[in-house]
Every structure is written in C-alpha cells, then in structure tokens.
PDB file of N, H, CA, C and O in Angstrom:
ATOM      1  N   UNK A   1      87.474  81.155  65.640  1.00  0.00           N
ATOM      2  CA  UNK A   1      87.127  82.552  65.547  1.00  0.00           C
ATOM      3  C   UNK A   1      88.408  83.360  65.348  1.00  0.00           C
ATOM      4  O   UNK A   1      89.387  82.987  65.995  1.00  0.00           O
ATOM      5  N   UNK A   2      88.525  84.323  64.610  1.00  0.00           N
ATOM      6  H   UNK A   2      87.730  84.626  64.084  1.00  0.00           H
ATOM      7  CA  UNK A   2      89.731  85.366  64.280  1.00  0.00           C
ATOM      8  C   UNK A   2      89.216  86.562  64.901  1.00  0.00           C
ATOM      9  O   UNK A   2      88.099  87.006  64.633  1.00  0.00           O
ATOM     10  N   UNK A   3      90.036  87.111  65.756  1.00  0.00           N
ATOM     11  H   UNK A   3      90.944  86.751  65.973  1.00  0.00           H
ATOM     12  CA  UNK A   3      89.548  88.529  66.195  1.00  0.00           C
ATOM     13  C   UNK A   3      90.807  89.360  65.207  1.00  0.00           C
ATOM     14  O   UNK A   3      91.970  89.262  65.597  1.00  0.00           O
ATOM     15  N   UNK A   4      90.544  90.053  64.110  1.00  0.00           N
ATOM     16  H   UNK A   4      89.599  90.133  63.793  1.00  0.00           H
ATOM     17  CA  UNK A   4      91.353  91.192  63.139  1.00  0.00           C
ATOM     18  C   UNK A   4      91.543  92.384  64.005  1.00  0.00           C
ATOM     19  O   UNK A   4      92.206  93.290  63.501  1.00  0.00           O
ATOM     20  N   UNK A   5      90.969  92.608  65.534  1.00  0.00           N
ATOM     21  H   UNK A   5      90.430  91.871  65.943  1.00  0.00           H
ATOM     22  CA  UNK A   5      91.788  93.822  66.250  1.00  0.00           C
ATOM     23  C   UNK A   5      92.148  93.409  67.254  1.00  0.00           C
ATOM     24  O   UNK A   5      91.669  92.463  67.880  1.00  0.00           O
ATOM     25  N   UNK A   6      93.571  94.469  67.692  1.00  0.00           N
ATOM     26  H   UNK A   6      93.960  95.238  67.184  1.00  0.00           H
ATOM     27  CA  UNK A   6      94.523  93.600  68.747  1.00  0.00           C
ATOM     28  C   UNK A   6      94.802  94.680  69.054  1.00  0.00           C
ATOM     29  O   UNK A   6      95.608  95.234  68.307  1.00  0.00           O
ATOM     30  N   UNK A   7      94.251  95.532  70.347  1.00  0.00           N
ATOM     31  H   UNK A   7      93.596  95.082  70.954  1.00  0.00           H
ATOM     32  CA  UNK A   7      94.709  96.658  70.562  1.00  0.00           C
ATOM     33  C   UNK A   7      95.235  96.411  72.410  1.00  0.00           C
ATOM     34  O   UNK A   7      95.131  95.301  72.933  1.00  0.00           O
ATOM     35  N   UNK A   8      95.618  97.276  72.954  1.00  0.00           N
ATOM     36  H   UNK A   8      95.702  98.178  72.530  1.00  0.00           H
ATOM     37  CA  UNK A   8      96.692  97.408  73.880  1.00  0.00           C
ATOM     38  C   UNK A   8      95.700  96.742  74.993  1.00  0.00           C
ATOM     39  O   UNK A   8      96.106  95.949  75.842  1.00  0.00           O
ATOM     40  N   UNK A   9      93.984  97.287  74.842  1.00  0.00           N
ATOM     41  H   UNK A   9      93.654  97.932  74.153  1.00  0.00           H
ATOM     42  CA  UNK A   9      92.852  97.277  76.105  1.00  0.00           C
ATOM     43  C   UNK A   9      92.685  95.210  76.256  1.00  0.00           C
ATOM     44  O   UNK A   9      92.664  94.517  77.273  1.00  0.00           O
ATOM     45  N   UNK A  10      92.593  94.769  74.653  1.00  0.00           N
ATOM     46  H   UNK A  10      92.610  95.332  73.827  1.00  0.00           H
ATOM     47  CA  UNK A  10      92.252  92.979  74.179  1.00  0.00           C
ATOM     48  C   UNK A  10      93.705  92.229  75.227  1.00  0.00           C
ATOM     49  O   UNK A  10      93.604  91.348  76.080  1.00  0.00           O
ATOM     50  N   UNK A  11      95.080  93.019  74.730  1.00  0.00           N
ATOM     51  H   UNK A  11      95.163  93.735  74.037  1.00  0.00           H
ATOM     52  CA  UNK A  11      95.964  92.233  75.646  1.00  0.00           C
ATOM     53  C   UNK A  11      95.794  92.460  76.886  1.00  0.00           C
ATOM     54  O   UNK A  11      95.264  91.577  77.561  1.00  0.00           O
ATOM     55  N   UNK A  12      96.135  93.508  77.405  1.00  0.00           N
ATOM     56  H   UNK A  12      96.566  94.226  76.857  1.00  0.00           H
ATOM     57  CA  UNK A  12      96.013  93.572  78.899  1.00  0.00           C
ATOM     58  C   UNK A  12      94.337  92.449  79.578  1.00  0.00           C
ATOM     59  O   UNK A  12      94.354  91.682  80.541  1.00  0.00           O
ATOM     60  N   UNK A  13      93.352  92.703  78.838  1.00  0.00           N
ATOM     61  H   UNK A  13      93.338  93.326  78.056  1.00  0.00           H
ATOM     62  CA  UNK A  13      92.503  92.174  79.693  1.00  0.00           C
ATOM     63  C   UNK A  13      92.871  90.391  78.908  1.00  0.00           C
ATOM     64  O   UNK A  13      92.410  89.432  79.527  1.00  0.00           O
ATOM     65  N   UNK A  14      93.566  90.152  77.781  1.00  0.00           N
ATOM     66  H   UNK A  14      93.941  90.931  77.278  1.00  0.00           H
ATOM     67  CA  UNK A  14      94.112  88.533  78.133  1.00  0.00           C
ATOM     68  C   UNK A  14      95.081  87.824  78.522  1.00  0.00           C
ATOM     69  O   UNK A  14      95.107  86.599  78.401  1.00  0.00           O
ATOM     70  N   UNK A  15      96.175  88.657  79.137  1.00  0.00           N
ATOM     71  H   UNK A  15      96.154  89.652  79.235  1.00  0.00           H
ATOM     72  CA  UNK A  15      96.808  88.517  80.287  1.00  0.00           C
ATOM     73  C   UNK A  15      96.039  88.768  81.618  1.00  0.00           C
ATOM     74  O   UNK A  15      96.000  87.784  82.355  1.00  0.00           O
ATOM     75  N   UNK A  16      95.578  89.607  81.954  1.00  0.00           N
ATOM     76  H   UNK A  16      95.610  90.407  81.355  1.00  0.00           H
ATOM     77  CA  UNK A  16      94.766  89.505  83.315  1.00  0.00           C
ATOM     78  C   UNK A  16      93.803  87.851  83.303  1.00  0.00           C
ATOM     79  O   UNK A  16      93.584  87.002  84.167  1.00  0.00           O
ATOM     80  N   UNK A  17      93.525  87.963  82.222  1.00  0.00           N
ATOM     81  H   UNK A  17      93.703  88.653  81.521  1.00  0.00           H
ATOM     82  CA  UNK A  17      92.277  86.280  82.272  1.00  0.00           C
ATOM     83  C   UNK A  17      92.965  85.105  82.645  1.00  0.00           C
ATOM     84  O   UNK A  17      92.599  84.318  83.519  1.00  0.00           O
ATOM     85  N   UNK A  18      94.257  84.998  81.750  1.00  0.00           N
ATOM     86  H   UNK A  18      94.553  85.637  81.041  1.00  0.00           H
ATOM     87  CA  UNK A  18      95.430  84.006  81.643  1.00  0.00           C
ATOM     88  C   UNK A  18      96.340  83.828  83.435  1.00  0.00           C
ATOM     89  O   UNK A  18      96.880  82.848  83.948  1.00  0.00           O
ATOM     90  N   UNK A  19      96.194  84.919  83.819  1.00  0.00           N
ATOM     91  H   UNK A  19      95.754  85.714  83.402  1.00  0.00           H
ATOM     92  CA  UNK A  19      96.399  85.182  85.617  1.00  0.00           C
ATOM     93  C   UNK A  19      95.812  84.829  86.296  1.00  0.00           C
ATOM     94  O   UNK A  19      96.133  84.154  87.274  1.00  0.00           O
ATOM     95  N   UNK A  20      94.738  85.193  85.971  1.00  0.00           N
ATOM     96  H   UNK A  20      94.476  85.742  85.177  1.00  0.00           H
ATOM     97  CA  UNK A  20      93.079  84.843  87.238  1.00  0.00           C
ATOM     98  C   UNK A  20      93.321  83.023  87.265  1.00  0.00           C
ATOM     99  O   UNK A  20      93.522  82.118  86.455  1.00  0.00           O
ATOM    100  N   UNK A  21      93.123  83.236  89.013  1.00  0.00           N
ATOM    101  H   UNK A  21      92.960  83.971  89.671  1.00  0.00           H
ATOM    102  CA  UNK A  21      93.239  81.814  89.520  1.00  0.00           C
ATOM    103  C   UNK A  21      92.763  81.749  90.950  1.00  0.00           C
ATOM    104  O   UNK A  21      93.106  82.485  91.876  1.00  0.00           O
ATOM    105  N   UNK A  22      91.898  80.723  90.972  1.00  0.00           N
ATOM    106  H   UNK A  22      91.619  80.125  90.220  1.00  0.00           H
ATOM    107  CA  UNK A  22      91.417  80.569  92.135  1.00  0.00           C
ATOM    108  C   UNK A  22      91.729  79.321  93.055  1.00  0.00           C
ATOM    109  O   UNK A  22      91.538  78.201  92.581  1.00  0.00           O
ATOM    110  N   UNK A  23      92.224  79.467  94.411  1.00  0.00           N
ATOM    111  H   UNK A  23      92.379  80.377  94.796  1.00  0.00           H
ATOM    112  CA  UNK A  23      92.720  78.675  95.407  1.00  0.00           C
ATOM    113  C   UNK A  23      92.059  78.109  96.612  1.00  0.00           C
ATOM    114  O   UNK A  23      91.011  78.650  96.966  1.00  0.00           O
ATOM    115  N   UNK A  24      92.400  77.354  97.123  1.00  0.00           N
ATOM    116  H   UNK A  24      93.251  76.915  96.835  1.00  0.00           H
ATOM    117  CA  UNK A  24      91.545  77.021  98.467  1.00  0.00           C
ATOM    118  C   UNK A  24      92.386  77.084  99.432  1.00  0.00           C
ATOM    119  O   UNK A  24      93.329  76.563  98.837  1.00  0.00           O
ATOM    120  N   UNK A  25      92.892  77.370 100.712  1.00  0.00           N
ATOM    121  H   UNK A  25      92.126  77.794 101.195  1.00  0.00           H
ATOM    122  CA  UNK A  25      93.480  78.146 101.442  1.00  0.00           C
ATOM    123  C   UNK A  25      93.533  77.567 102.816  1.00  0.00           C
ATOM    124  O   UNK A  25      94.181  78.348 103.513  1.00  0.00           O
ATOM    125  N   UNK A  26      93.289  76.938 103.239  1.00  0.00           N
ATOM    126  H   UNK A  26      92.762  76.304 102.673  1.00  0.00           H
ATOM    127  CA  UNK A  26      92.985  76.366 105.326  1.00  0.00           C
ATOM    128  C   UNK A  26      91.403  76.361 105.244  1.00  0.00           C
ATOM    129  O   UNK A  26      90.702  76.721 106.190  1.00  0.00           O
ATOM    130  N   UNK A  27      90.689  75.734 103.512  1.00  0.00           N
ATOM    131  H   UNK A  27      91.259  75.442 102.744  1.00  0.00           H
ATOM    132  CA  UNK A  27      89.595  75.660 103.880  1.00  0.00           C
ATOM    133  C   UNK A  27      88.288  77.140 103.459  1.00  0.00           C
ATOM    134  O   UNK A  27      87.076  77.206 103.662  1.00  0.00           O
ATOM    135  N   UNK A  28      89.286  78.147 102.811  1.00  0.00           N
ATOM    136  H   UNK A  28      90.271  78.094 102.646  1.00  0.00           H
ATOM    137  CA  UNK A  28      88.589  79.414 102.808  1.00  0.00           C
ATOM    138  C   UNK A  28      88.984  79.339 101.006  1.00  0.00           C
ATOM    139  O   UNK A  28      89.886  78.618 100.578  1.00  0.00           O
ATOM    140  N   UNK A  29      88.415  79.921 100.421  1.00  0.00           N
ATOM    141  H   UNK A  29      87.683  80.507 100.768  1.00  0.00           H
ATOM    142  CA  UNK A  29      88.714  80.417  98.539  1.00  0.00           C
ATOM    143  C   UNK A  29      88.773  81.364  98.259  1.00  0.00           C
ATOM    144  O   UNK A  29      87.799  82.115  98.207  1.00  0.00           O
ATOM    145  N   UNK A  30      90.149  81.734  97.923  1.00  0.00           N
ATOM    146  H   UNK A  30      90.940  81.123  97.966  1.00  0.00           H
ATOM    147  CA  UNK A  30      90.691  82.995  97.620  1.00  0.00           C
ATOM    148  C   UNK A  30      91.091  83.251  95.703  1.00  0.00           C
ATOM    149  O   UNK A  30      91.352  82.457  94.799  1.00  0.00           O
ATOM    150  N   UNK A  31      90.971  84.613  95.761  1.00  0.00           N
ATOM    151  H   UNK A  31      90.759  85.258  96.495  1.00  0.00           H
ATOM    152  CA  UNK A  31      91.316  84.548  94.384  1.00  0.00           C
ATOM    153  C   UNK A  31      93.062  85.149  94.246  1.00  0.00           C
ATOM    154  O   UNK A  31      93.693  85.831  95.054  1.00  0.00           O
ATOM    155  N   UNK A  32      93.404  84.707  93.187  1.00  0.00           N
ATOM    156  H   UNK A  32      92.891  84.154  92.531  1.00  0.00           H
ATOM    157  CA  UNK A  32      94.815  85.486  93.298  1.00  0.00           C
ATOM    158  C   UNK A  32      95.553  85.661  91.736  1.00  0.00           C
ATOM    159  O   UNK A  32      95.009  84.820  91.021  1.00  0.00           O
ATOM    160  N   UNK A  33      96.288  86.213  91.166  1.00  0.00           N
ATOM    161  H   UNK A  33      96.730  86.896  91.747  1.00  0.00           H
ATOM    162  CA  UNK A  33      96.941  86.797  89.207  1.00  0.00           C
ATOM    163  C   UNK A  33      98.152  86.016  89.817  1.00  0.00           C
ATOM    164  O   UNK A  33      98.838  86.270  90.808  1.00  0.00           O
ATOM    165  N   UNK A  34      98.196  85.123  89.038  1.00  0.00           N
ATOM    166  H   UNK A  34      97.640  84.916  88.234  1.00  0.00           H
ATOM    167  CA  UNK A  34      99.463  84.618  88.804  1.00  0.00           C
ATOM    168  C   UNK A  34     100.176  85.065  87.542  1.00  0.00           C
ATOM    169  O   UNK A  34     100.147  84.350  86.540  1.00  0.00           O
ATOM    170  N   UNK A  35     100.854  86.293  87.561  1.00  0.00           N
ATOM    171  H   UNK A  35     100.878  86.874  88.374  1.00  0.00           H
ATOM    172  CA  UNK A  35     101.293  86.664  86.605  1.00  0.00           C
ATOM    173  C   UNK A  35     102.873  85.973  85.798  1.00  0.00           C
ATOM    174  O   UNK A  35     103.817  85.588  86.489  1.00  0.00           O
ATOM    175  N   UNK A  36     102.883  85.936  84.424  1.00  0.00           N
ATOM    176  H   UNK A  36     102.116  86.249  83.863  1.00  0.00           H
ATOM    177  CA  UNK A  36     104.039  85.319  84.159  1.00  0.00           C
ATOM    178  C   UNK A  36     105.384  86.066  84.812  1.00  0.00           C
ATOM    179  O   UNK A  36     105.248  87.285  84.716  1.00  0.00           O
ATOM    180  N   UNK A  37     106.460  85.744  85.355  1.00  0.00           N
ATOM    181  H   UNK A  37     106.570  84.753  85.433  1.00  0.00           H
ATOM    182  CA  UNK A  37     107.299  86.354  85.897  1.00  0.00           C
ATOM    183  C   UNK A  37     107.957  87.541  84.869  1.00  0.00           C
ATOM    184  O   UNK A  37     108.348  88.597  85.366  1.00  0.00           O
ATOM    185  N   UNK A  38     108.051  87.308  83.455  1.00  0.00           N
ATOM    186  H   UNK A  38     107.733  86.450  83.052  1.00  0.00           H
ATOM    187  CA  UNK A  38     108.215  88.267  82.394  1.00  0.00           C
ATOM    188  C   UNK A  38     107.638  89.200  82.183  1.00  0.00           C
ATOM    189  O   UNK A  38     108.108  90.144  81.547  1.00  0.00           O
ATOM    190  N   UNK A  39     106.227  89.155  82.768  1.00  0.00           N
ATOM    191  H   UNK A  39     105.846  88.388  83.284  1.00  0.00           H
ATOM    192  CA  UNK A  39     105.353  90.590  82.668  1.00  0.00           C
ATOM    193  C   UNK A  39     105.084  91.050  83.930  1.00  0.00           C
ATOM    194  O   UNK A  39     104.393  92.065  84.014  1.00  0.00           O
ATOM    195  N   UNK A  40     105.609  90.350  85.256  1.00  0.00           N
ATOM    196  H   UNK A  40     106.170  89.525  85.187  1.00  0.00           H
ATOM    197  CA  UNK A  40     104.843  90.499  86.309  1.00  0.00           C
ATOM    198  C   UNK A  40     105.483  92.364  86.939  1.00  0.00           C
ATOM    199  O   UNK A  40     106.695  92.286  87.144  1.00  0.00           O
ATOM    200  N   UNK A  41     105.204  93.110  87.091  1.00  0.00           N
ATOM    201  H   UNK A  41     104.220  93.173  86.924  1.00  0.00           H
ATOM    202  CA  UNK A  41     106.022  93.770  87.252  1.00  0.00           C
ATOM    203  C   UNK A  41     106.765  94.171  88.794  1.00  0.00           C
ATOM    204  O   UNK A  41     107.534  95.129  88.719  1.00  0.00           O
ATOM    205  N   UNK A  42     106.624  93.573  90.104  1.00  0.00           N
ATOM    206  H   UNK A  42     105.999  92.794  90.165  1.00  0.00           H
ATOM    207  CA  UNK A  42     107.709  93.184  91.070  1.00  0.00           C
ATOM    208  C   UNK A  42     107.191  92.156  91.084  1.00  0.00           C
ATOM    209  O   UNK A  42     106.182  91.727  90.524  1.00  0.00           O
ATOM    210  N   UNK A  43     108.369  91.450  92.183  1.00  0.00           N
ATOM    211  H   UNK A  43     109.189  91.798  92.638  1.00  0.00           H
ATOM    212  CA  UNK A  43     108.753  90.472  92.277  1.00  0.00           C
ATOM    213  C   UNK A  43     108.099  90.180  93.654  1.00  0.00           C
ATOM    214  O   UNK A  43     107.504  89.105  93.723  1.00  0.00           O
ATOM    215  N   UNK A  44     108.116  91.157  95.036  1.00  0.00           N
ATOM    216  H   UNK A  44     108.599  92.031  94.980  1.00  0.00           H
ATOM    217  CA  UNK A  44     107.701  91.076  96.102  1.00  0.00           C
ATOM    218  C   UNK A  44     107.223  92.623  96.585  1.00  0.00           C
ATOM    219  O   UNK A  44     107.879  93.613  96.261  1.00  0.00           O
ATOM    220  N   UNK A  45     106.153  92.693  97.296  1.00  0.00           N
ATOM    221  H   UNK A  45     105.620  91.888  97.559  1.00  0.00           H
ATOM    222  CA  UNK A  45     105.517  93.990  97.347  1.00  0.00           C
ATOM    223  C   UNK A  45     105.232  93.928  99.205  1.00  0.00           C
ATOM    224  O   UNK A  45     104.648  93.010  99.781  1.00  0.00           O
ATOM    225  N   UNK A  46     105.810  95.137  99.849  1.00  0.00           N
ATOM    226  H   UNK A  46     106.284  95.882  99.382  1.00  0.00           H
ATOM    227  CA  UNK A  46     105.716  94.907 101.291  1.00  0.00           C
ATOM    228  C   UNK A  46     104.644  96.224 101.176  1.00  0.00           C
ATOM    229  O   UNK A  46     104.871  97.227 100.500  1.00  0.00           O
ATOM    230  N   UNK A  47     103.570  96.016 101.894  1.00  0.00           N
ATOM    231  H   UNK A  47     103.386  95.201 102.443  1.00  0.00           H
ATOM    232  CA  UNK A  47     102.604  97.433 101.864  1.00  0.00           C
ATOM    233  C   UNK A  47     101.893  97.304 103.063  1.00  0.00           C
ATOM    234  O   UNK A  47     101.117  96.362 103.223  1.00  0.00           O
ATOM    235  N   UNK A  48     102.154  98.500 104.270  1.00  0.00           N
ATOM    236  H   UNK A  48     102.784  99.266 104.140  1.00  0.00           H
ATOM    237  CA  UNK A  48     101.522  98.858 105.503  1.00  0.00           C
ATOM    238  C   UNK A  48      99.832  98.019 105.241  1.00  0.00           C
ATOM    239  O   UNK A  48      99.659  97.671 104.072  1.00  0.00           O
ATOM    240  N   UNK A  49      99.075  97.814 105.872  1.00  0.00           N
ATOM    241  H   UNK A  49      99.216  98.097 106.821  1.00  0.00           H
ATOM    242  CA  UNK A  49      97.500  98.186 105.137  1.00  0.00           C
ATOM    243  C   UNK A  49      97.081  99.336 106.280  1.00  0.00           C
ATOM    244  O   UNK A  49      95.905  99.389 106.640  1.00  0.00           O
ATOM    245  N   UNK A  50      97.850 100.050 106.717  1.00  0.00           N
ATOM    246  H   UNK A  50      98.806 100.008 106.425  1.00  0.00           H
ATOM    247  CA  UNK A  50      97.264 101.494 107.744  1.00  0.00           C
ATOM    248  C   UNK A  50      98.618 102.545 107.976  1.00  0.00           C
ATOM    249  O   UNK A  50      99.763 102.484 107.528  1.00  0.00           O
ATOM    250  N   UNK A  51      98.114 103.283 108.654  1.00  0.00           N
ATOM    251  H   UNK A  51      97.184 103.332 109.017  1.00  0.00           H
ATOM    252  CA  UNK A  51      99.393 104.751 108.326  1.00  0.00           C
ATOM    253  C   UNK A  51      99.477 104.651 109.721  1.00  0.00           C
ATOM    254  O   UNK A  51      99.781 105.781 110.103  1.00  0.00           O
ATOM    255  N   UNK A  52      99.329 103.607 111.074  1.00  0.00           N
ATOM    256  H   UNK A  52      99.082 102.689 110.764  1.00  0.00           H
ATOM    257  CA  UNK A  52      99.409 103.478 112.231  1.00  0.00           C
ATOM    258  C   UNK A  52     101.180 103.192 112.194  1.00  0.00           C
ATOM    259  O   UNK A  52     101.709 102.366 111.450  1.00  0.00           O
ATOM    260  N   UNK A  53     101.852 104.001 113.085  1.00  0.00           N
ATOM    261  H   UNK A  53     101.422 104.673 113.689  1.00  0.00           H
ATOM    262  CA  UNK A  53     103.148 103.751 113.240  1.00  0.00           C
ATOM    263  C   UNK A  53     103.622 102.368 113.295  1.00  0.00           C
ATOM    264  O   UNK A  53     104.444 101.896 112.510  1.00  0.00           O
ATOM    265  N   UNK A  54     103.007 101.677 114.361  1.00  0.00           N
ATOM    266  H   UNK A  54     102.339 102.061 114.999  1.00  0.00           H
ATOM    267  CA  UNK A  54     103.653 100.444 114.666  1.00  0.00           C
ATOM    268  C   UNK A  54     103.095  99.795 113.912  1.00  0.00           C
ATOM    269  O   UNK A  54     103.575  98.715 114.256  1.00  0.00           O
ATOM    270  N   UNK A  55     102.233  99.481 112.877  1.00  0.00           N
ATOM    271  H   UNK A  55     101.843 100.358 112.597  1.00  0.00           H
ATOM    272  CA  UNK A  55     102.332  99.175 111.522  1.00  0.00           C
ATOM    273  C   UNK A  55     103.341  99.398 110.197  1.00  0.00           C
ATOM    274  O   UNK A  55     103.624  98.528 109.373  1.00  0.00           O
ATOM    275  N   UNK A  56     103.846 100.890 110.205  1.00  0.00           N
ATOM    276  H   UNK A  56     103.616 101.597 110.874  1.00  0.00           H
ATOM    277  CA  UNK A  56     104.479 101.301 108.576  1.00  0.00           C
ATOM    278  C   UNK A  56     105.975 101.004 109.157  1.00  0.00           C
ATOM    279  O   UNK A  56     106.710 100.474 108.324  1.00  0.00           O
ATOM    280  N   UNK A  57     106.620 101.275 110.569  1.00  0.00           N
ATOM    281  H   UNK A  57     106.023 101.706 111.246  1.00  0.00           H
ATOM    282  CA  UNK A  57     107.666 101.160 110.767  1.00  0.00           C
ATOM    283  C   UNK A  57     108.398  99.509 110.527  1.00  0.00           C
ATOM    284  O   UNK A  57     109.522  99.313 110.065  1.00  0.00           O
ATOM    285  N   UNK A  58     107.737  98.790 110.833  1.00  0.00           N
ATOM    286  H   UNK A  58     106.824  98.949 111.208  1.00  0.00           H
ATOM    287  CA  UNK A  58     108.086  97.539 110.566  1.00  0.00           C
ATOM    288  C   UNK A  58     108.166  96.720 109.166  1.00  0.00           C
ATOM    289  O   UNK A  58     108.896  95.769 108.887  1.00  0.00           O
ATOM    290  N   UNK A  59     107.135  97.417 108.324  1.00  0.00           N
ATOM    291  H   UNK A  59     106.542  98.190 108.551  1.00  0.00           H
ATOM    292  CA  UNK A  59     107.048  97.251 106.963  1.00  0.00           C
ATOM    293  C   UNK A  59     107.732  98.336 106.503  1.00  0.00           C
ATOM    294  O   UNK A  59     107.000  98.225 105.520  1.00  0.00           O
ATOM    295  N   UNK A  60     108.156  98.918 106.346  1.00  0.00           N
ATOM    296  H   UNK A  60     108.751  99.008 107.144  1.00  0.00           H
ATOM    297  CA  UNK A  60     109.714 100.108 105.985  1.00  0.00           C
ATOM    298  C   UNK A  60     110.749  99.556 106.204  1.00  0.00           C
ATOM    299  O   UNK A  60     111.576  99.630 105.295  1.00  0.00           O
ATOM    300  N   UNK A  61     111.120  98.833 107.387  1.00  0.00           N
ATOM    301  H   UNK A  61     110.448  98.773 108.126  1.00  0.00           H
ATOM    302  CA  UNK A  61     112.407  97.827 107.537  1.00  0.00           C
ATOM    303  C   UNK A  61     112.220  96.537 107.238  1.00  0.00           C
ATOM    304  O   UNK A  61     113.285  95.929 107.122  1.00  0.00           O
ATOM    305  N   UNK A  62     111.254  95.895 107.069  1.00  0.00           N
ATOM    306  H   UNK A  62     110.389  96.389 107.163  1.00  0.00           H
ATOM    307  CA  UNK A  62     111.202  94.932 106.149  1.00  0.00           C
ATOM    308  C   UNK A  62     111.681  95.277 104.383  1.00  0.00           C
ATOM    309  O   UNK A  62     112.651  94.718 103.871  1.00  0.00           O
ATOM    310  N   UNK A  63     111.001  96.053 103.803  1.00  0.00           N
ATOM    311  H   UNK A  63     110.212  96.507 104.219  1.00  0.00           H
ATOM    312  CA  UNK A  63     110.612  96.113 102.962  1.00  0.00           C
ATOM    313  C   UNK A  63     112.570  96.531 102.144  1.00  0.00           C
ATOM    314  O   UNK A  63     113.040  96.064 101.107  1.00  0.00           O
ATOM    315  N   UNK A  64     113.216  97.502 103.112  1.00  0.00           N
ATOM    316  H   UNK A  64     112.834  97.881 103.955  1.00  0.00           H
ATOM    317  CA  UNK A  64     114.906  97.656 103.376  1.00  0.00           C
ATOM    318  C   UNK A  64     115.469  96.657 103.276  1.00  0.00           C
ATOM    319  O   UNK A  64     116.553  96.613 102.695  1.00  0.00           O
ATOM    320  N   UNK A  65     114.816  95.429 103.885  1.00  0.00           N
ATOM    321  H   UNK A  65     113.935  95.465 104.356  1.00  0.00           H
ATOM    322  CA  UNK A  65     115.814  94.720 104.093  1.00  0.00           C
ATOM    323  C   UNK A  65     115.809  93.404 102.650  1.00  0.00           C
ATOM    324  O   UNK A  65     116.713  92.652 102.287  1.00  0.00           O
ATOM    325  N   UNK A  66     114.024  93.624 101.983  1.00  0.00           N
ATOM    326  H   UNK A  66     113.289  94.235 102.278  1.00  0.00           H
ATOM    327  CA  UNK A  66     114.185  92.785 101.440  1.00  0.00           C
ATOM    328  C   UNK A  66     114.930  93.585  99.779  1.00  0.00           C
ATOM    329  O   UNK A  66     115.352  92.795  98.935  1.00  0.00           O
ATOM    330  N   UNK A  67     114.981  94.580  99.593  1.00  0.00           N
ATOM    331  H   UNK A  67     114.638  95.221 100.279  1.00  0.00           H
ATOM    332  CA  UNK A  67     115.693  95.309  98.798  1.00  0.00           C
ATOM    333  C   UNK A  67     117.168  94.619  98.185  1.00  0.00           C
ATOM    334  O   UNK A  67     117.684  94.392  97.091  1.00  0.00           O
ATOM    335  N   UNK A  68     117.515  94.429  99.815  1.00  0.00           N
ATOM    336  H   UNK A  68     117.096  94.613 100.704  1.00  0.00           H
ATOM    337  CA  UNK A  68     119.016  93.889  99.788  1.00  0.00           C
ATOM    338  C   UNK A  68     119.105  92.803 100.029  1.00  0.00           C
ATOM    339  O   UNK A  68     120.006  92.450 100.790  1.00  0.00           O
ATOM    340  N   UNK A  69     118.340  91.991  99.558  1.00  0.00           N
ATOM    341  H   UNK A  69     117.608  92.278  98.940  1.00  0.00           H
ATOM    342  CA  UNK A  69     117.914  90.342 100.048  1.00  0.00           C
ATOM    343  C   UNK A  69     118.879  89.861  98.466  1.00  0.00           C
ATOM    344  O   UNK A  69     119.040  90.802  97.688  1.00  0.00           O
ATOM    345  N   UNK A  70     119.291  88.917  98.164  1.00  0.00           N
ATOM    346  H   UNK A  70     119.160  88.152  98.796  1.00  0.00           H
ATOM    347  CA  UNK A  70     119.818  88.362  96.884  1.00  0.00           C
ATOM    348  C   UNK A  70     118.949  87.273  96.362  1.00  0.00           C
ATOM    349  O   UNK A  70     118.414  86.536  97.191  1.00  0.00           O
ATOM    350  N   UNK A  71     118.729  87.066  95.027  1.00  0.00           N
ATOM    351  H   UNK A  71     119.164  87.664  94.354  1.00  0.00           H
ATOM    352  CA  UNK A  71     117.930  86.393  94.184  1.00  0.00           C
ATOM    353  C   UNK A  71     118.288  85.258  94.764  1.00  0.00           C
ATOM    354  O   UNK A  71     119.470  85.051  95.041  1.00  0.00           O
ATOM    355  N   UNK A  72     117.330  84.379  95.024  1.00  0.00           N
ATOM    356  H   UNK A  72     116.370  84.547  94.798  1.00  0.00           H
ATOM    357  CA  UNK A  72     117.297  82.850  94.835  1.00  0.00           C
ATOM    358  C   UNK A  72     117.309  81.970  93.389  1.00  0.00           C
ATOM    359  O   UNK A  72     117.278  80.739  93.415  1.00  0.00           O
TER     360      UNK A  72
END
C-alpha cells in the first residue's frame, strides 16, 4: 500500500504506534512509549502526583539534584 500524504498528524501518530509497548511487571500489565532516544524529548521527568508539601518538596530536590547528575 502507498499512502501519497504525509502530513505532521500520519507521523506523530506513527511514532506514537512504533512506542506503544506493553509489559508485565511483578505479575500486573502495564503499558508504557518507548520512545527513540532522538525524538524522546527528556531524558528523566521527576513530577509531584499532589501539591501536598511533603510530597513537592522532596521531588523539587530530587529533581535539583538530578539536573546536576552527569550522563552515563
């Protein structure tokens, strides 16, 4: 099959397809984008999941520290 249109919406959703991957976990199946490291756009993402202090404070100094962490 030849698809003659190739617009910005065809790539993005065949990179997202080419990502999609599904895992098995301690027994549980999770889904997860394994994105190519060339398009992925970070590398590591630290994110509270609540605006509770003793939640964001610890992920704020994590997130500092991995800033200044050096490439492996």
């Amino acid at each position: 099959m030849i698809e003659p249109a190739a617009g910005a919406t065809r790539t993005a959703m065949a990179f997202l397809m080419a990502a999609y991957d599904e895992e098995e976990v301690r027994g549980e199946q999770r889904v997860v984008l394994r994105f190519h490291p060339s398009i992925a756009p970070y590398k590591v993402a630290v994110l509270p999941l609540s605006k509770k202090p003793e939640l964001s404070a610890p992920a704020s100094e994590l997130a500092g520290g991995a800033a200044q962490a050096p490439d492996v």
